[in-house]
C-alpha positions in Angstrom: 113.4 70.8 112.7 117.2 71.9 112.3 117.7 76.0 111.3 120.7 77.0 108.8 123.3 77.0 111.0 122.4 73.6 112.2 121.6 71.6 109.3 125.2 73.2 107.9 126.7 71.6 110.9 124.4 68.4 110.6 125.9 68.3 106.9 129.3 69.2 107.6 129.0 71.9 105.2 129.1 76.4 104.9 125.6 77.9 105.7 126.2 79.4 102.5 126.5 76.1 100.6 123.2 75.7 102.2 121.6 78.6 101.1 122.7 77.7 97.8 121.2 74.2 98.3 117.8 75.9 99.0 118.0 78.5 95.9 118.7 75.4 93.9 115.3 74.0 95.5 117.9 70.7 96.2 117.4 70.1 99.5 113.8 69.6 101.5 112.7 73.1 103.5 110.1 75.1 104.9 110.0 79.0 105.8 108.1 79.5 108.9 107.6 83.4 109.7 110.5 84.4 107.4 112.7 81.5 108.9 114.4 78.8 106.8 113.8 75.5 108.9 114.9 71.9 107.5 113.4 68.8 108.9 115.5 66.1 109.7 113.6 62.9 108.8 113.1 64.3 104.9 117.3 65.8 105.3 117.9 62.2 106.0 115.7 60.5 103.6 117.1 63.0 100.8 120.9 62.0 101.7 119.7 58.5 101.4 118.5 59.1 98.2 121.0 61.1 96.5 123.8 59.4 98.4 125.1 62.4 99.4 124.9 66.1 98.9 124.2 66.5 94.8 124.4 69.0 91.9 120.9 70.3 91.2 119.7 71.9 88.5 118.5 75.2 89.2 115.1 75.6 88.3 113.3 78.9 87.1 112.7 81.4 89.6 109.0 83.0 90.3 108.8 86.3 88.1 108.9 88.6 91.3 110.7 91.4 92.7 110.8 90.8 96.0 112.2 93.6 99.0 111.8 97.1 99.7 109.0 99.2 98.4 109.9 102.1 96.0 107.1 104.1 94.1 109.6 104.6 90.8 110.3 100.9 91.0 106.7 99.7 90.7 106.0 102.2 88.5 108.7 101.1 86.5 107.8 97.9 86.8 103.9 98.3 85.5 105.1 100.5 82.9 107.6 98.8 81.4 105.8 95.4 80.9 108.6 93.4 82.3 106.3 90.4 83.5 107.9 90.8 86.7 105.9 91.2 90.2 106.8 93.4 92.7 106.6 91.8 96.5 107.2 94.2 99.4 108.4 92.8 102.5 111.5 94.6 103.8 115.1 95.0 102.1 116.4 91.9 104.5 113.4 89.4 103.7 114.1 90.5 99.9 117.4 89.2 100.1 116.7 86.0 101.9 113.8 85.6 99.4 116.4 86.0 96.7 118.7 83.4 98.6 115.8 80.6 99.0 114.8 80.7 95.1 111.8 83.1 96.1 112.1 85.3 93.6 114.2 86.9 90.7 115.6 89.5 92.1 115.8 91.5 95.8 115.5 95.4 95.9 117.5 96.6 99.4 118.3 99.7 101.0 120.2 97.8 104.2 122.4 100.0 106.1 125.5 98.0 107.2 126.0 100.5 111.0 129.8 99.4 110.9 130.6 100.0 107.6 128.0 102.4 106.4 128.1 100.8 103.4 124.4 100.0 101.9 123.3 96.3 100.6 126.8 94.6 100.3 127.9 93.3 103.4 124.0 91.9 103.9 124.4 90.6 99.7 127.7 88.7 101.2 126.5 87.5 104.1 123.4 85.9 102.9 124.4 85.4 99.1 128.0 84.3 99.7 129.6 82.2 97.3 127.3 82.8 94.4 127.4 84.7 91.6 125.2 87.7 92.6 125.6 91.3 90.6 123.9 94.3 92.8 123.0 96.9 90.4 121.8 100.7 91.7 117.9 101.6 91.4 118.4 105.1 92.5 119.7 107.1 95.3 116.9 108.4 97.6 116.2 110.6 100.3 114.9 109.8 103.5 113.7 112.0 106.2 110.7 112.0 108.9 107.5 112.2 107.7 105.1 114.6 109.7 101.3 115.9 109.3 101.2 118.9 107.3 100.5 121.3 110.4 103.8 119.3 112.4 101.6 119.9 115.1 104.9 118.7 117.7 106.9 121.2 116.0 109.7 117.8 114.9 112.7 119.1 113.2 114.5 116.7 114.8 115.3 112.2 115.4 115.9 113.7 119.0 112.6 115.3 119.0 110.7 111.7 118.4 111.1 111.0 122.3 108.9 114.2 123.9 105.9 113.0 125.4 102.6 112.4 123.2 104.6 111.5 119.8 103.4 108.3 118.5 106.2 106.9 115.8 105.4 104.9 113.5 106.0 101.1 113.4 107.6 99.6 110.5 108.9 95.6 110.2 112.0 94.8 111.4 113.4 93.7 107.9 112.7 97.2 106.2 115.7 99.3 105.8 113.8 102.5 106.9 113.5 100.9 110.1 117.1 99.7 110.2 118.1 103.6 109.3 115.9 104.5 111.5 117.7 102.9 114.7 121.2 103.7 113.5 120.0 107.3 113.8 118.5 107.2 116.8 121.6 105.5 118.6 123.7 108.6 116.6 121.1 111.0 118.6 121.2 108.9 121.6 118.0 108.4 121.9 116.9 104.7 123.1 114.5 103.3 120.5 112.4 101.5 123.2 111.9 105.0 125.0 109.4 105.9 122.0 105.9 105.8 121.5 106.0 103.1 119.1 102.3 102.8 117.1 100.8 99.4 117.4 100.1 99.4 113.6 102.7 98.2 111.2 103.2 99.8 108.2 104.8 97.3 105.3 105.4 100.0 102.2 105.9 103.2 102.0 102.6 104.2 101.2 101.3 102.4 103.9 103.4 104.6 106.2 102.4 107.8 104.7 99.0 106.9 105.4 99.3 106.1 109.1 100.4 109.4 109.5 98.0 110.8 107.0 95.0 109.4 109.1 96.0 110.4 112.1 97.0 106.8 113.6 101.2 107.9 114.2 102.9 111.6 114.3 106.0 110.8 112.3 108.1 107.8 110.7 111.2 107.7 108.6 110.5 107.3 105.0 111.8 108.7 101.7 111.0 112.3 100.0 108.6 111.0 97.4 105.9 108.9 99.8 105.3 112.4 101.6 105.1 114.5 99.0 102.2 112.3 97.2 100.5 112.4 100.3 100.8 116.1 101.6 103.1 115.6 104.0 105.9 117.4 105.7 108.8 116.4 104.9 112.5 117.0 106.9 115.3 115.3 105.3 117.9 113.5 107.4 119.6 111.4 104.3 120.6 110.1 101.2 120.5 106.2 100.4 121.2 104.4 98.1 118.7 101.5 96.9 119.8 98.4 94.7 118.6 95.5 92.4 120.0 92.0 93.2 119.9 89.1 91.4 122.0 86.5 90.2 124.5 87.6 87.3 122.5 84.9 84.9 119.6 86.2 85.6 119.8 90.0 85.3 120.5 89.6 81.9 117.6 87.7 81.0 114.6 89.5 79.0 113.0 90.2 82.2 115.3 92.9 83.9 116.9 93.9 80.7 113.7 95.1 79.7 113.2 97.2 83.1 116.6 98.6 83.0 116.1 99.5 79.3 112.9 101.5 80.5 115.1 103.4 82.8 116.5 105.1 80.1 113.4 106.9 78.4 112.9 109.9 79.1 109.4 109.0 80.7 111.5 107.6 83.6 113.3 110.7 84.6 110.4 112.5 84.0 108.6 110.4 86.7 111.7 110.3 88.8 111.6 114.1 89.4 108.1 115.0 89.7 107.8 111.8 92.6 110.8 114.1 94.5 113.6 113.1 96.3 115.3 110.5 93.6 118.3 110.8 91.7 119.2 108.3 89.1 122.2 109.8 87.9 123.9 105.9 88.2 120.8 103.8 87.5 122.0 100.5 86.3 125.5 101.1 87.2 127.2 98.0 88.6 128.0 98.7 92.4 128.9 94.4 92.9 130.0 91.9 90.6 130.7 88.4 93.0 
C-alpha cells in the first residue's frame, strides 16, 4: 500500500495531480481511517491498462455536504429541499472528502495559525490545481461552553488547566478543536496538561450535550449550540465558516437552490434567534481558483 505522497512519487507526478486523479475516481484507492492509500498491484495493473496516466471523466458526486457541523446549515439544508445530505466529520475530513469525490461540497471553519486566515490555505493545499470556489456560510462566534451554574467559575482558555476541569474532547479534524489549540498556545497553556474527557464529541450538538449531562466542564463551540441547550456561554471569537465545492458544481440546481434559501427572510429569521451568526456576506465569493 503506497500513501499520496508516495504513489505521486511512484508516478512521477504532484500529489495534487493525484488528488485530482482520485476526485475523478481515475485511479484505484481505498480510505482507511480518513487516509487515502493506493495499492500497488491494482496502480500497476491500471497503468497497464490505460497505458499511462489518462483523462477521466468525472463522474457525479454523492448529493452530500460533507465537514463541519452548523445548526443554520442543516437547517437550511432540510428546509430548503436541496436533495443535498449533510455529513459531519470535521472541517479537514470535509475537505479531503471534497478532494476524493466524496461529496459535493466541504463546509470548514480551519484556522490557518500562520496566516490566520480561515479555509484557504487548507482549500490550496488539499484542492490545488482545481477549479474550487469557497463561498462564506456565515461568520460565527465561538466561545467556551460551561454548565449553567459555571460551577469552576471559567472566564478564561487559561482557566481550562485548574485542577478537576474535565474539557471536552472533540476530533482532531474539527476546526473548534484546531481553534481550540491555537488559543491555548496564545494563553500558554500546554494542551496535554488538560483534563481531556475520554468521550468524543463529533457535532456541535453533541458537545453541548457532554457538558449538558455532566460527562465534561467546558469545550470550545459556537454561540448558538449553548444557547439551545442552556448553557453558559463566554465568547472568545469570531470565525468565519465556508462552502466549497468545485466552481461547476456550485452552480448546479443543488446549491443554487440552498443559497437562494439564504435569502428569505425565514433564514435570517432563524439566523438570529439560534444566536451568535451573522450572515451579512452569505454567498459572497471569498476564493475563485
Amino acid at each position: 500500500m503506497m500513501d499520496t505522497r508516495e504513489v505521486a512519487d511512484y508516478l512521477r507526478l504532484k500529489e495534487r495531480r493525484i488528488y485530482d486523479l482520485v476526485r475523478e475516481r481515475a485511479i484505484p484507492h481505498v480510505r482507511a481511517t480518513g487516509k487515502l492509500l493506493f495499492p500497488r498491484a491494482q496502480v500497476d495493473a491500471w497503468l497497464a491498462a490505460k497505458g499511462g496516466v489518462p483523462t477521466a471523466p468525472v463522474l457525479a458526486r454523492p448529493p452530500i455536504i460533507a465537514g463541519s457541523h452548523d445548526p443554520l446549515l442543516e437547517w437550511a439544508v432540510r428546509e430548503s429541499r436541496c436533495g443535498l445530505a449533510i455529513l459531519a466529520g470535521g472541517s479537514r475530513a470535509g475537505i479531503e472528502a471534497l478532494a476524493a469525490g466524496e461529496a459535493t461540497a466541504a463546509c470548514s471553519h480551519w484556522l490557518d495559525g500562520a496566516s490566520g486566515e480561515y479555509n484557504i490555505p487548507l482549500v490550496r493545499t488539499l484542492l490545488g490545481g482545481s477549479d474550487v470556489v469557497v463561498l462564506e456560510w456565515a461568520r460565527r462566534t465561538q466561545g467556551l461552553l460551561l454548565r449553567e451554574d459555571n460551577p469552576h467559575r471559567i472566564r478564561k482558555v487559561a482557566d481550562l488547566a485548574r485542577k478537576h476541569v474535565r474539557v471536552a474532547t472533540r476530533q482532531a479534524e474539527a476546526g473548534s478543536h484546531r481553534l481550540l489549540l491555537h488559543l491555548l498556545a496564545q494563553a500558554g497553556v500546554p494542551a496535554d496538561s488538560l483534563a481531556w474527557s475520554t468521550r468524543v464529541a463529533h457535532a456541535e450538538t453533541e458537545l453541548a450535550a457532554l457538558i449538558r449531562e455532566g460527562h465534561a466542564d467546558v469545550g470550545l463551540g459556537i454561540e448558538a449550540a449553548a444557547r439551545a441547550n442552556g448553557l453558559a456561554f463566554v465568547p472568545l471569537a469570531t470565525e468565519r465558516f465556508d462552502l466549497v465545492a468545485l466552481r461547476r458544481d456550485a452552480f448546479e440546481p443543488p446549491l443554487q437552490t440552498l443559497l437562494a434559501w439564504t435569502r428569505r427572510p425565514e433564514f435570517a429569521a432563524t439566523a438570529s434567534s439560534l444566536r451568535g451568526y451573522d450572515i451579512t456576506n452569505t454567498g459572497r465569493v471569498v476564493f475563485n481558483a
